[in-house]
N, C-alpha and C positions, 0 to 999 in steps of 0.2 A: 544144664547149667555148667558142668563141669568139661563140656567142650568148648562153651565160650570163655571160661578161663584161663584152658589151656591156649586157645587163637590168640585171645590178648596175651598170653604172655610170652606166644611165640612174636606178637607184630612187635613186642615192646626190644626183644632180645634183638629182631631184625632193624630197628627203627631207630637205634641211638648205638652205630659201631662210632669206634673209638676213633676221631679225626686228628693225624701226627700231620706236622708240618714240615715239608721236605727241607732235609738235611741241605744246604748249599752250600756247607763249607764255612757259615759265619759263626766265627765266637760266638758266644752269649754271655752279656755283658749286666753286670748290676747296676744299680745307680746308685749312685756315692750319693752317700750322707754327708752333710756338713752342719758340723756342731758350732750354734753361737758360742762364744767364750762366754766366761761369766766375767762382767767387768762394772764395774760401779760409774751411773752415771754421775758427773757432776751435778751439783746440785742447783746453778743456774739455769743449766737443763731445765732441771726436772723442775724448776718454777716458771719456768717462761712455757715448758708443755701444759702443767696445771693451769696457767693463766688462759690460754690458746682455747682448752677444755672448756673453762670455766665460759671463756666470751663465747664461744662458742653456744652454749648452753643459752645465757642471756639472749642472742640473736636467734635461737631457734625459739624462745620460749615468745620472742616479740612476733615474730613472723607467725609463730601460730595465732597469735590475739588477733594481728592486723587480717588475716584470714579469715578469723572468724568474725573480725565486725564487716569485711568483706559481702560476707555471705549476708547478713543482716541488713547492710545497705541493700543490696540486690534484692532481699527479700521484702523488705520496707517498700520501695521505689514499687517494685512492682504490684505489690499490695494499692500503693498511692494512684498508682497509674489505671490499673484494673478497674478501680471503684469510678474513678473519673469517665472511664472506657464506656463504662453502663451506663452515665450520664450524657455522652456521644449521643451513643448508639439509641436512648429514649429519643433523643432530642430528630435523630434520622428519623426515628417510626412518626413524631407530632408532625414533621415536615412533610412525610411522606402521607401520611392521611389527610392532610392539610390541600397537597396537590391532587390526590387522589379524587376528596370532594368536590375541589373547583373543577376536575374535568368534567364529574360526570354534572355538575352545574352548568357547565358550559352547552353539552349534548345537550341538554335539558330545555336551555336558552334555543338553541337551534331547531329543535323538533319545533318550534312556533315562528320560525321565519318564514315568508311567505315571498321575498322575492331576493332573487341575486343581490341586489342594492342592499337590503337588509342583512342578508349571510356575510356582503363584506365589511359592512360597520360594525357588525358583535365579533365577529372575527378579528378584527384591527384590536375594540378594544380590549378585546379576551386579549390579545396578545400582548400588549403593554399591560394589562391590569398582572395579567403573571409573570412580566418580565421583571416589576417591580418587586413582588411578593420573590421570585425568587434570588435577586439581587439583597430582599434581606435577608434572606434566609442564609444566602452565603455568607452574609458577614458577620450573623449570628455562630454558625458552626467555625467561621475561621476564628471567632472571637475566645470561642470555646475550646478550639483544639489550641489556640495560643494559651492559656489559663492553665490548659491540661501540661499544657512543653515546661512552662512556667514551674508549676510546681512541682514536678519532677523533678526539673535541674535545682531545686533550689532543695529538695533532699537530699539528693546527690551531693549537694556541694556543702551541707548542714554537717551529711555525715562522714566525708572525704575530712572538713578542715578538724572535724571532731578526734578523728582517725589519726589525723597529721601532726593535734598539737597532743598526744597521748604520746604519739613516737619520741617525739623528740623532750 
């Protein structure tokens, strides 16, 4: 133990010599202080900086509220949107079961054709029977995601003008 002390405390003796920066012949120079005067401001001054402070103050304290009902719009909206989103997205899986059953309806119908003539008439009318079905379908979901736009913007714009007549 007493040899690895004395190692370290040769590496430490070896390990930190003393670094001088070559002399090139420059001065060395301090750096001047300069002292403010003491001088009394006027006092319009000092009312027109308090005023500056004070509006200051006001405008920071309105920009935080405006902020903060910011974020609450944002959260609301989304909240609004979300819940709606679920009512989509049910409305996809009733459509999507809906088609699901009519094909395997369809196979169904066809495992009992018995002649080309036959396969092309249930064929024709399979194909119009669900061109129909899904021509409503699309205007049921565009009906839905217009209703979804809808009430969004109109929380958006509830808590915008709410926001607007506070400011002012």
């Amino acid at each position: 133990m007493t040899e690895t002390a004395t190692t370290k405390a040769k590496t430490t003796k070896h390990a930190a010599p003393s670094f001088k920066m070559p002399d090139y012949g420059i001065p060395k120079f301090a750096v001047p202080k300069f002292d403010l005067p003491n001088m009394e401001l006027p006092e319009a001054f000092r009312e027109m900086t308090e005023k500056g402070v004070e509006q200051t103050r006001d405008a920071y304290a309105k920009a935080k509220v405006a902020s903060e009902e910011a974020a609450d719009l944002l959260e609301n909206t989304y909240e609004a949107v979300a819940k709606r989103a679920a009512d989509y997205n049910r409305k996809l899986i009733e459509i999507t079961r809906t088609n699901t059953r009519a094909a395997f309806d369809y196979v169904h119908e066809l495992l009992s054709v018995k002649s080309p003539l036959e396969f092309i008439a249930q064929s024709t009318a399979q194909m119009r029977k669900q061109f129909e079905i899904v021509s409503e379908q699309n205007k049921e979901l565009s009906a839905l995601a217009q209703e979804i736009a809808t009430e969004a913007a109109g929380t958006i714009k509830t808590s915008v003008s709410k926001a607007v007549n506070k400011a002012t």
